[in-house]
BABA-454142 format. One line per 10 residues: number of its first residue (from 1); their letters; for each residue x, y, z of C-alpha. Coordinates in Angstrom, 3 decimals, always signed. Each point is the difference from the previous one (the first is absolute). Layout:
BABA-454142
NUM) a) X Y Z | ... $
END
This chain:
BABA-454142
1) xxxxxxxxxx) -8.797 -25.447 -16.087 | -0.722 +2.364 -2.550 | +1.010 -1.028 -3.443 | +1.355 +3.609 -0.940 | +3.613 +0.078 -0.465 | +2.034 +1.523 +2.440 | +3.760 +1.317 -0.784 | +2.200 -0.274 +2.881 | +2.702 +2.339 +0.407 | +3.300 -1.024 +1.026 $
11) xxxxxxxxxx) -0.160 +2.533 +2.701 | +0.151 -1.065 +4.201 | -0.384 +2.452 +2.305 | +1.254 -1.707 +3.438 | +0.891 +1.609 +3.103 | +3.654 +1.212 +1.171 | +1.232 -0.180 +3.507 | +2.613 +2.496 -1.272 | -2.548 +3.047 -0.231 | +0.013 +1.660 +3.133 $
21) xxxxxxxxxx) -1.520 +3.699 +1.979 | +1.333 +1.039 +2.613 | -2.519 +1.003 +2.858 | -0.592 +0.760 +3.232 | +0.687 -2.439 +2.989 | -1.370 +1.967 +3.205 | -0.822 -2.009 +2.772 | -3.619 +1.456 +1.278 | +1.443 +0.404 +3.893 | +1.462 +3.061 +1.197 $
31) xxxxxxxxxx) +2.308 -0.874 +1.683 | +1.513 -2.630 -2.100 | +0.558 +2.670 -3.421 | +1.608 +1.955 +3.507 | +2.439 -2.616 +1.063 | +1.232 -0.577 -3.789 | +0.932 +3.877 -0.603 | +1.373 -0.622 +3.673 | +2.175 -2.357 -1.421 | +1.063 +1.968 -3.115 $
41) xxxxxxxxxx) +0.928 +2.843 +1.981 | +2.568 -1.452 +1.965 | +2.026 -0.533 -2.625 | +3.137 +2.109 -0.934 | -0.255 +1.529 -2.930 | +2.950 -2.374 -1.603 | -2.412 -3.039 +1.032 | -2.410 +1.689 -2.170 | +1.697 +0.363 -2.789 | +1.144 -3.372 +0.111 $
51) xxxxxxxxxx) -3.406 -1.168 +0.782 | -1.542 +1.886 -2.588 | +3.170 -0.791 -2.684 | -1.061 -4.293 +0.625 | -4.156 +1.182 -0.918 | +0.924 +1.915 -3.050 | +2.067 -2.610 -0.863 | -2.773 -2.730 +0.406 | -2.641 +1.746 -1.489 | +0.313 +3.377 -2.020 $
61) xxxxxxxxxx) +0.669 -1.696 -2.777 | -3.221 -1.768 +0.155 | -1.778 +3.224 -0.388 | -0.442 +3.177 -1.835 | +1.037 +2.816 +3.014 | +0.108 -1.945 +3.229 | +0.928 +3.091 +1.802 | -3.434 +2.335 -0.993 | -2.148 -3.689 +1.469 | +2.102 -0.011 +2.909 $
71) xxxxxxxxxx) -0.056 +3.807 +1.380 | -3.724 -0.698 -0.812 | -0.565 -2.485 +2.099 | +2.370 +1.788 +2.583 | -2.704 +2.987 -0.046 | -2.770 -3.126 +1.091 | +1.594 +0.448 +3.098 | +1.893 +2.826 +0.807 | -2.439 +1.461 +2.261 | +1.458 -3.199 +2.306 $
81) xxxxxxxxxx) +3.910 +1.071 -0.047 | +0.516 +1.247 +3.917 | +3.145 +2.627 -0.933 | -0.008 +3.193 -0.614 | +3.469 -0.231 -1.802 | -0.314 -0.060 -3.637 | +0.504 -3.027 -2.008 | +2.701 -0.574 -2.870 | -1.718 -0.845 -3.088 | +1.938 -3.801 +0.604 $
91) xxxxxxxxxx) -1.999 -0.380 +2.826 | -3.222 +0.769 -0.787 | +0.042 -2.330 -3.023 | +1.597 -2.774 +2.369 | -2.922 +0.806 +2.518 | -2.167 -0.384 -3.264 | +1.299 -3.181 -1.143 | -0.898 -1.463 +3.786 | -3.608 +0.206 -1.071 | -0.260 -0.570 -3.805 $
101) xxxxxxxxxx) -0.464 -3.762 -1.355 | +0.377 -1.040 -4.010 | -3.114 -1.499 -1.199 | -0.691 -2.469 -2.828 | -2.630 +1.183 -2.213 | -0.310 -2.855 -1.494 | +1.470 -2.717 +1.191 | -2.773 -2.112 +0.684 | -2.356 +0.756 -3.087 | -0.555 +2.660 -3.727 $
111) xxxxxxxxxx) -3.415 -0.590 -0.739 | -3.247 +1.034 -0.922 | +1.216 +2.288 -3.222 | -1.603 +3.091 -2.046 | +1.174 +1.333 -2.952 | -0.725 +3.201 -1.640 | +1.168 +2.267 -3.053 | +3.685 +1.892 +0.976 | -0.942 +3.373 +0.505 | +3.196 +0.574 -2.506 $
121) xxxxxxxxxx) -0.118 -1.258 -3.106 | +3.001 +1.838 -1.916 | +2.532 -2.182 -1.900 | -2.504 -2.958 +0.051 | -0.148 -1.622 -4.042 | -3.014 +0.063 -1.542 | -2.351 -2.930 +1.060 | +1.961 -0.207 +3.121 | -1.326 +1.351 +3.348 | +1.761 +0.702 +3.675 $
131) xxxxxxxxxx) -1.898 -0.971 +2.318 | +0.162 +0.416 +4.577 | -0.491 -2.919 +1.690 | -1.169 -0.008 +4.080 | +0.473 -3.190 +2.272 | -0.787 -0.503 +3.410 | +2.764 -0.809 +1.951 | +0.481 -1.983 +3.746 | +2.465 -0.419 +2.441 | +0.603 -0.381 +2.828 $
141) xxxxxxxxxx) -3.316 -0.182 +2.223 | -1.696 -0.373 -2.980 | -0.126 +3.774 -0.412 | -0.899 +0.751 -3.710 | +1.478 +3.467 -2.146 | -0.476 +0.975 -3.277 | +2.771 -0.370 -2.423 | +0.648 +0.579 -3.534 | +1.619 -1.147 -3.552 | +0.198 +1.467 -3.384 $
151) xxxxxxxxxx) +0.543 -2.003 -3.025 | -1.538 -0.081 -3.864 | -2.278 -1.818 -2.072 | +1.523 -0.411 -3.802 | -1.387 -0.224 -2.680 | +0.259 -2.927 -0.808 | -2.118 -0.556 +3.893 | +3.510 -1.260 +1.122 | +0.134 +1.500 +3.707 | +3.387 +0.994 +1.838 $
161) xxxxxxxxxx) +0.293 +1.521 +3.626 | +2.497 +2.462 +0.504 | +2.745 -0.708 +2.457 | -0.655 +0.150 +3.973 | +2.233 +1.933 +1.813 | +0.919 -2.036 +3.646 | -0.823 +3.949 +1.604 | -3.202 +0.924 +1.081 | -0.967 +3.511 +1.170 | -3.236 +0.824 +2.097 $
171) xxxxxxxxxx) -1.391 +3.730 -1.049 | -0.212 +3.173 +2.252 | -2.923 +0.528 +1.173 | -1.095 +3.323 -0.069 | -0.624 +1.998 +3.391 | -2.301 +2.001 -0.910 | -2.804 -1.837 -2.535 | -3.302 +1.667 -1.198 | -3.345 -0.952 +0.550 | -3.271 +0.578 -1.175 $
181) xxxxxxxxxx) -2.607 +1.244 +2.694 | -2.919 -1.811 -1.354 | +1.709 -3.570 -0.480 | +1.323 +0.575 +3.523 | -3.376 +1.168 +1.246 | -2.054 -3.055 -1.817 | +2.656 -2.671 +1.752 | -0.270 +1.535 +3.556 | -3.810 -0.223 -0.066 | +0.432 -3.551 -1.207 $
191) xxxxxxxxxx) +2.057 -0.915 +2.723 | -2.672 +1.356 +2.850 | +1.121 +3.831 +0.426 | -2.903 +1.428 -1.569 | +0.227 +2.359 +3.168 | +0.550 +3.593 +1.119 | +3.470 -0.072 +0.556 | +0.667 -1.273 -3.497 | -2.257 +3.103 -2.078 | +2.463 +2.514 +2.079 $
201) xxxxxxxxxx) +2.563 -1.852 -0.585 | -0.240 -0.003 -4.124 | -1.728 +3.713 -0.319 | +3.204 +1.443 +0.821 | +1.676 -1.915 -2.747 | +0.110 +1.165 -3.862 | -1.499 -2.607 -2.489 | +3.593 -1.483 -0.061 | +1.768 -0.069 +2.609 | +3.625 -0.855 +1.112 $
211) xxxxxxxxxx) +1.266 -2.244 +2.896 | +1.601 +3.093 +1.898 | -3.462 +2.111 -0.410 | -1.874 -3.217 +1.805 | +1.672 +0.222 +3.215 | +0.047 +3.561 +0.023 | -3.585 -0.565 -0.186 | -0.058 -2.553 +2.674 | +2.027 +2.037 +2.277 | -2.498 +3.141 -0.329 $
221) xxxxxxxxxx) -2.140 -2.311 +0.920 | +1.349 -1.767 +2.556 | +1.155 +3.720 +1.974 | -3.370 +0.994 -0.665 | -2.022 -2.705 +2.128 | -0.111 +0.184 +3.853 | +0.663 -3.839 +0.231 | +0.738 -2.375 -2.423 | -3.027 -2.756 -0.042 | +0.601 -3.432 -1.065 $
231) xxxxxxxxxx) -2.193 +0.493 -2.829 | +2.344 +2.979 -0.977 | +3.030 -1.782 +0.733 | -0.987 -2.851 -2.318 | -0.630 +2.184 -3.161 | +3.145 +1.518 +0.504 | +1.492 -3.255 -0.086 | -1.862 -1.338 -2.766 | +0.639 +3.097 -2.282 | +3.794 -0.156 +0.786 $
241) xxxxxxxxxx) -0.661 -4.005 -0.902 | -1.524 +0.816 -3.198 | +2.440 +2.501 -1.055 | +2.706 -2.249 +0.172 | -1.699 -2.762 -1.468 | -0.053 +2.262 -3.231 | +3.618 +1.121 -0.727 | +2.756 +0.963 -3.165 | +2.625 -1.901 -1.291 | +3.246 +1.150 -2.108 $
251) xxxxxxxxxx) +2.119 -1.944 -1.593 | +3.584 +1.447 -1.873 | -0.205 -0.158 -3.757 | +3.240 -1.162 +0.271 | -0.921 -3.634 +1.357 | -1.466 -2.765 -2.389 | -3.466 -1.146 +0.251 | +1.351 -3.074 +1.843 | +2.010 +1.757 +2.308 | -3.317 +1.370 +1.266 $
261) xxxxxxxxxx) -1.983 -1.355 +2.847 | -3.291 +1.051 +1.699 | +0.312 -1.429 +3.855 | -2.586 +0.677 +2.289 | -0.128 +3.304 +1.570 | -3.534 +0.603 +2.067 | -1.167 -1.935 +2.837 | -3.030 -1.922 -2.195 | +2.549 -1.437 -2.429 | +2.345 -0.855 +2.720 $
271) xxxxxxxxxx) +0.351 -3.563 -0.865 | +0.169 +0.490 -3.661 | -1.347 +1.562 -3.101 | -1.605 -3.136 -2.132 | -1.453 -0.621 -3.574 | +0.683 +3.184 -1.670 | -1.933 +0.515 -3.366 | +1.259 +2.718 -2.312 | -1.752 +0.954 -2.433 | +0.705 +2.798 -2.844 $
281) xxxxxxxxxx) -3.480 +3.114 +0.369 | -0.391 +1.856 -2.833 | -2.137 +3.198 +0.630 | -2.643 +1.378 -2.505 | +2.802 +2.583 -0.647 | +2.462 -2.479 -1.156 | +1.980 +0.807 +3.672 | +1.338 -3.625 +1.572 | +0.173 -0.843 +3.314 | +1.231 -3.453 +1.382 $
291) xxxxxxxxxx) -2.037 -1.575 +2.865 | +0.436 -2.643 +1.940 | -2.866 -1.472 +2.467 | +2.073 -1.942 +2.775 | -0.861 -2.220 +3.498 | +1.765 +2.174 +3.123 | -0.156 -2.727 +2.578 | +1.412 +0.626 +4.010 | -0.102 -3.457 +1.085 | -4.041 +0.589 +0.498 $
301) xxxxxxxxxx) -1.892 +1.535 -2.080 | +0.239 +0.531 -3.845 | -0.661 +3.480 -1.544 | -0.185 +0.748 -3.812 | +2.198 +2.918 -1.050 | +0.809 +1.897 -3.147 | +3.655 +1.221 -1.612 | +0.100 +2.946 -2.293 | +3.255 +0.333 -2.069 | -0.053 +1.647 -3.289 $
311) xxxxxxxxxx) +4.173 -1.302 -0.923 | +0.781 -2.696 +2.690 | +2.168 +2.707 +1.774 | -2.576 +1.946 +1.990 | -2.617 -1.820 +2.187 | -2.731 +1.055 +1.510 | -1.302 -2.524 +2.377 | -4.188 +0.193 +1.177 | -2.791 -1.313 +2.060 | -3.176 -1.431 -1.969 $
321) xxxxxxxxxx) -3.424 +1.411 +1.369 | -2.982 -1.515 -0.629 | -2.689 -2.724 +1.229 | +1.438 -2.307 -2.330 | +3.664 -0.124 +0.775 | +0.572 -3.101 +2.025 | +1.600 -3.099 -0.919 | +2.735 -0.738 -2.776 | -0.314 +0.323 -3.509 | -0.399 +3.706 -1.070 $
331) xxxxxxxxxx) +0.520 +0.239 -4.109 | -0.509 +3.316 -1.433 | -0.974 +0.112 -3.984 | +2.519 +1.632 -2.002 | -2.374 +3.098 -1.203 | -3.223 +1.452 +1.181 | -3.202 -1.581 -1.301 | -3.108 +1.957 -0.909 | +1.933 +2.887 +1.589 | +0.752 -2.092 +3.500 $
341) xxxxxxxxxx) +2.685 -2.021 +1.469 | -0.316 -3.471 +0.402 | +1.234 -2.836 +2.528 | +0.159 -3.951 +0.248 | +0.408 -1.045 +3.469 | -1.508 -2.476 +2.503 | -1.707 +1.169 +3.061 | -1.716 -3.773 +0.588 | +3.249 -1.764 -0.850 | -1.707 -2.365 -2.165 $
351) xxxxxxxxxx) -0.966 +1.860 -2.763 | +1.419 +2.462 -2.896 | -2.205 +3.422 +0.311 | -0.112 +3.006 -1.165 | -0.783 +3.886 +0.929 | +0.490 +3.510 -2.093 | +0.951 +3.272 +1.584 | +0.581 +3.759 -1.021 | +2.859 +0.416 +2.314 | +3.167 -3.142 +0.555 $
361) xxxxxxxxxx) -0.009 +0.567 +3.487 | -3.436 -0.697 +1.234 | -1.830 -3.424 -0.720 | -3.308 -1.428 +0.692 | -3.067 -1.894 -1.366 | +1.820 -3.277 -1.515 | -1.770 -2.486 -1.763 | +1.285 -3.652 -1.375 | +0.872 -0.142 -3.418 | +1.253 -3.832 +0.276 $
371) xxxxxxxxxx) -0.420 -3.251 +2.434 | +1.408 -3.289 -0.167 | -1.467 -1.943 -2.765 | +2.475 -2.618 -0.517 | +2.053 -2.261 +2.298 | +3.041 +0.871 -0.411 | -1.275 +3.573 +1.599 | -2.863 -1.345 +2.211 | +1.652 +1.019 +3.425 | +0.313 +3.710 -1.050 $
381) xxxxxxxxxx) +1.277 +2.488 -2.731 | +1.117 +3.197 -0.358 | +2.184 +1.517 -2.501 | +3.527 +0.460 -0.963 | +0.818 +3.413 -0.520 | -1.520 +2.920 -2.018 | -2.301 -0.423 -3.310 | +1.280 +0.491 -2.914 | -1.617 +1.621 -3.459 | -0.539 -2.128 -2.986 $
391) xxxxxxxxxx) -2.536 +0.676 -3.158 | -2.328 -2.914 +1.299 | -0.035 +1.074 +3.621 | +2.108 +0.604 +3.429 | +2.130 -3.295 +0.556 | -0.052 -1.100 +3.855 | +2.361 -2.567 +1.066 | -0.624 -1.597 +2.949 | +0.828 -2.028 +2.820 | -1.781 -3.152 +0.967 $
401) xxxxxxxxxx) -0.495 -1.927 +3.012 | -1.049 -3.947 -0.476 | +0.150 -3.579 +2.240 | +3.719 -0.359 +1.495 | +0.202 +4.161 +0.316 | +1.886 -0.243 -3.261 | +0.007 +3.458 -2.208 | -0.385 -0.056 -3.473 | -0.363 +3.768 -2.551 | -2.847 +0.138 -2.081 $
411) xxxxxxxxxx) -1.140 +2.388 -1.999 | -3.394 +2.186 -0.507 | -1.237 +2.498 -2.413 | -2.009 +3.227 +0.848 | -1.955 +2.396 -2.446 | +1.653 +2.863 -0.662 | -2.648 +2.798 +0.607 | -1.807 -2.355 +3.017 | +2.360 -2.023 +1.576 | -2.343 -1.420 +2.519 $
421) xxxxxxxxxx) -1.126 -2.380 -3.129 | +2.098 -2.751 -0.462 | +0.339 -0.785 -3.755 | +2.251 -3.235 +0.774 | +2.154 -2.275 +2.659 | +2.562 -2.612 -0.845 | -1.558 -3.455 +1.251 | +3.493 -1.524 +0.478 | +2.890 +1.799 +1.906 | +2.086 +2.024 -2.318 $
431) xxxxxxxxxx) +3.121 -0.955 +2.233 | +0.435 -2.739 +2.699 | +2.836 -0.717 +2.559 | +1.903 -2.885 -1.182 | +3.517 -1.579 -0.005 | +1.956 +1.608 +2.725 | -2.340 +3.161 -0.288 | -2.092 -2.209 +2.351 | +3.272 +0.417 +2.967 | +0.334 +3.020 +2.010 $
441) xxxxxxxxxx) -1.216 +1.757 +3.282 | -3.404 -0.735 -1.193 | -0.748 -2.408 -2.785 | -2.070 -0.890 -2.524 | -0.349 +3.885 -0.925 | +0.572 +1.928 -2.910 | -1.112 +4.062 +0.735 | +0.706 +2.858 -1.529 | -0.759 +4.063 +0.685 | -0.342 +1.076 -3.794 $
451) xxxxxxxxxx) +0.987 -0.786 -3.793 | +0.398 +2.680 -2.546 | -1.165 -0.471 -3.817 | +2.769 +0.827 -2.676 | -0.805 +0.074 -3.324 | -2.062 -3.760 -0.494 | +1.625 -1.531 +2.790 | -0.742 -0.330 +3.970 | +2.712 -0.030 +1.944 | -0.975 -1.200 +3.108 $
461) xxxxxxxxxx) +3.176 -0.130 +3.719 | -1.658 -2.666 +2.297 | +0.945 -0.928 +3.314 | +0.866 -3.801 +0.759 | -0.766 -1.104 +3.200 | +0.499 +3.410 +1.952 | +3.814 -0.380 -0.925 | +1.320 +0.632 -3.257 | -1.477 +1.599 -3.049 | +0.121 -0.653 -3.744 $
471) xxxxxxxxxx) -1.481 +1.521 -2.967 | -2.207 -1.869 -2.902 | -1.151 +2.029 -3.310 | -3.428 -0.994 -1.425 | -1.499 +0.456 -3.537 | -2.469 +2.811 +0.503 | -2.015 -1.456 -2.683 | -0.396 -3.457 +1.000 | -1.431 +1.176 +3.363 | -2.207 +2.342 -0.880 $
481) xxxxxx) -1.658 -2.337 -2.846 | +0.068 -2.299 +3.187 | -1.807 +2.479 +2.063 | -2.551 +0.627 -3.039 | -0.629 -2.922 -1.378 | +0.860 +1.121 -3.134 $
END
């Protein structure tokens, strides 16, 4: 254990049954979603409003506008309703409550943290700083979200969060996103459609490109062969798959940062959205961008994506390309370096490496910039969230792997203009699971997506035992004369 004092907060962050979505509950056979509108026809129109009256009763006020989620999911199926009559409002939410569930965000585990610089800062005192904090989130099926707090750092490194509303709101997400043709191009040639069919497809897009112009595009296409080959038929496909795996989110500006909630929405994060790391870019112009390098996972396979947001309102939501994105892990660097952008991650999932690129989107060429060297990390490492600047180098934490698969955070320190030399790497863990940090869905770990530095302090969210999350503040100095010997 690390003889560097830690500060920790009096600040839990535990999950709450109470915080619930509602989504959609659609049985996958026909003629089951059939036999339940069946059933909700039948009914007089008194027995729907009485029916309706008890479900409004139950559960609107558990939730912000029931009626907008319910006519939503009523749309899911309209093309099933077998009448030609039209439907009172009444009974198209009724028919929409029949398949729509609640779902607990959170109820089994808030975990895995990141914390970032508010985008806002006015009204904050002097020496004080608001900051955004992301969790991962599971429920039910062990589907993970992302969702959010806000609180402040004093001072006087005191550290408050800001009340959590019991609401939680997904975003819209926008019909009718953007793309950019040469991204799109790049991932469809990495995914085997380096064909004919593909080149036509793209040359009669612009350089950016909306969602509607695609499938205008595919159905020129389409109209345009004689027969539709397999090979045809599965670039269609894949483009359409591809399109929707990069999509827009809106959120109101009315909700609070922790009445905001990022839930799955394309098929490759279909069982959950994991290990968000946010990190605050700031451009050689002085323009900031917030990033965050997540794990989509559908119950398979794991895929590396990337959020844009530039205020935590507006999302934009995007495949990686790139040799090198595989496994978990992805940390971008907070600025460009020598004129590049830079990213941790861990293709071998063993080791911490390292690659530089002149455009976020598209990653290759990695090489390791750490391996285990003690035993408290001998089974693997990899790091815990985004670098951060310091006047003797980048400060890495990380995340190590020893005997018992028990995680401990270390710590690691970069050079500033060539981060692939290591000036320095704590020999003891920084932090270590202990008392009833060592109990939860799995123990002996302490994790976390990303610390910020404020003023001489690191302030550090961790993850104990996939289930709750705290947050410790560190003495910048003592760690770094750690790190340096000094």
């Amino acid at each position: 254990m690390s003889k560097i004092r830690l500060r920790r907060h009096d600040v839990d962050l535990l999950p709450e049954s109470s915080r619930v979505i509602i989504r959609p509950f659609i049985p996958g056979d026909t003629q089951r979603i059939t036999t339940i509108i069946g059933r909700a026809l039948a009914l007089s129109e008194e027995e729907v409003a009485r029916e309706l009256a008890g479900v409004k009763s139950e559960f609107d006020s558990r939730h912000f506008d029931i009626d907008s989620l319910l006519l939503q999911h009523f749309n899911k199926v309209v093309s099933h309703v077998f009448t030609q009559r039209n439907l009172s409002r009444e009974r198209q939410l009724l028919i929409g409550a029949l398949f729509s569930g609640e779902y607990a965000l959170e109820s089994a585990a808030l975990f895995n943290p990141s914390i970032v610089p508010h985008p806002d800062q006015t009204g904050v005192e002097e020496g004080a700083l608001r900051f955004v904090m992301s969790l991962r989130a599971t429920g039910e099926g062990h589907i993970s979200s992302i969702e959010f707090r806000s609180g402040r750092i004093h001072a006087d490194g005191g550290i408050h969060l800001d009340p959590v509303s019991r609401f939680v709101t997904i975003p819209e997400v926008m019909p009718n996103p953007s793309y950019r043709k040469e991204s799109f191009r790049t991932k469809l040639v990495e995914m085997g459609f380096d064909n004919e069919w593909t080149t036509e497809l793209l040359d009669a897009l612009e350089d950016d490109f909306t969602r509607n112009d695609l499938r205008r595009s595919i159905k020129t296409l389409r109209n345009g062969s004689t027969s539709i080959s397999r090979d045809l038929q599965r670039t269609l496909e894949c483009a359409l798959w591809l399109a929707d795996s990069n999509y827009e989110l809106r959120f109101s500006e009315k909700l609070a940062i922790s009445e905001r909630i990022i839930f799955p929405v394309s098929a490759n994060e279909s069982n959950g959205i994991e290990d968000a790391r946010f990190v605050r870019f700031v451009e050689e112009d002085g323009s900031v961008m917030y990033y965050a390098t997540y794990t989509a996972y559908n119950g398979r396979a794991i895929l590396p994506q990337l959020i844009e947001t530039p205020d935590f309102l507006r999302f934009r939501v995007l495949t990686l390309n790139g040799r090198a994105v595989q496994n978990k892990g992805m940390a971008l660097f907070p600025r460009r370096i020598q004129g590049n952008y830079a990213m941790l991650s861990r293709q071998d999932d063993e080791n911490v490496l390292i690659m530089f690129a002149n455009d976020p989107h598209h990653w290759s060429e990695p090489e390791i910039v750490l391996r285990p060297a003690e035993m408290w990390e001998s089974v693997k490492i990899g790091n815990c969230g985004s670098p951060m600047e310091t006047e003797a180098g980048w400060l890495v934490l990380t995340h190590g792997v020893g005997p018992m698969r028990k995680y401990c955070i270390g710590a690691a320190l970069l050079d500033l203009e060539d981060p692939t030399r290591v000036i320095g790497r704590l020999k003891r863990p920084l932090l270590s699971p202990e008392g009833n940090e060592r109990e939860g869905y799995v123990p002996n770990v302490v994790y976390s997506c990303g610390g910020l530095i404020h003023g001489r302090t690191l302030v550090l969210p961790y993850a104990m035992s996939d289930k709750a999350s705290a947050i410790v503040s560190v003495p910048l100095d003592d760690l770094l004369a750690e790190l340096t010997g000094s």
